[in-house]
N, C-alpha and C positions, 0 to 999 in steps of 0.2 A: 534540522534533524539530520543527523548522519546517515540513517537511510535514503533518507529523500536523493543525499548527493552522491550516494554510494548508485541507488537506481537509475538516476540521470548519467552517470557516467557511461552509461553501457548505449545509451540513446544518443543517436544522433542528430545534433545541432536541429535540424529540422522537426523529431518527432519527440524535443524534449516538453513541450506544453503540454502535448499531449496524452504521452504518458504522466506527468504529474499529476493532472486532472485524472487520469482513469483512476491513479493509485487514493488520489484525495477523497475518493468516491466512498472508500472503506471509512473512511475520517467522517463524514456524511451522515450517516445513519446512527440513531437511534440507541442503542443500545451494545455492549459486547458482544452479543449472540449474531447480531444481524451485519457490525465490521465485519466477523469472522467469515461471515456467509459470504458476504460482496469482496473479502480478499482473496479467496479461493476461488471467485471466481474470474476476479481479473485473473490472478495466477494462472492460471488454466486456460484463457484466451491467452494468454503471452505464451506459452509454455510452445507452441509452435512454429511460431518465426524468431521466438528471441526466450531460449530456452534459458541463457545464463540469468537473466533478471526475472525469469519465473522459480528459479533455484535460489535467488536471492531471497526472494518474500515466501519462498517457503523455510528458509533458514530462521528469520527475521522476525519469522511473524510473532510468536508468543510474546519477544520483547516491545515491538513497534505498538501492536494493539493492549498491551499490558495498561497504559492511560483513557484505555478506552470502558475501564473498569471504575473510574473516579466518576462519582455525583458528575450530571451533566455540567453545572455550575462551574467545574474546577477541571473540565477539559479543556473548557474553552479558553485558558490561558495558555 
């Protein structure tokens, strides 16, 4: 996903795991209502030491979470 390596570029070698996992976190959940909820919320903790990648998922987000709108059956491909 181009976001994913667009997000990781902004991290450093050291904190790129773990920003993958915080942002996978939104991929996680249940529903479109409740991604949208856990990406604004990462957002929002990043938004403080690493403001250009909390600008990023806030650019991003209608399109990134737009698959999060498909039957669970056919997200998961």
């Amino acid at each position: 996903m181009h976001f994913q390596r667009n997000a990781l570029a902004h991290a450093g070698k050291s904190s790129r795991r773990v920003v993958s996992a915080f942002i996978a976190t939104a991929f996680a959940q249940p529903d479109h209502a409740a991604a949208k909820t856990r990406w604004r919320l990462v957002a929002d903790q990043m938004r403080p030491k690493l403001p250009k990648r909390a600008t990023l998922m806030d650019t991003a987000e209608e399109d990134v979470l737009a698959c999060m709108t498909f039957p669970a059956q056919h997200r998961a491909k």
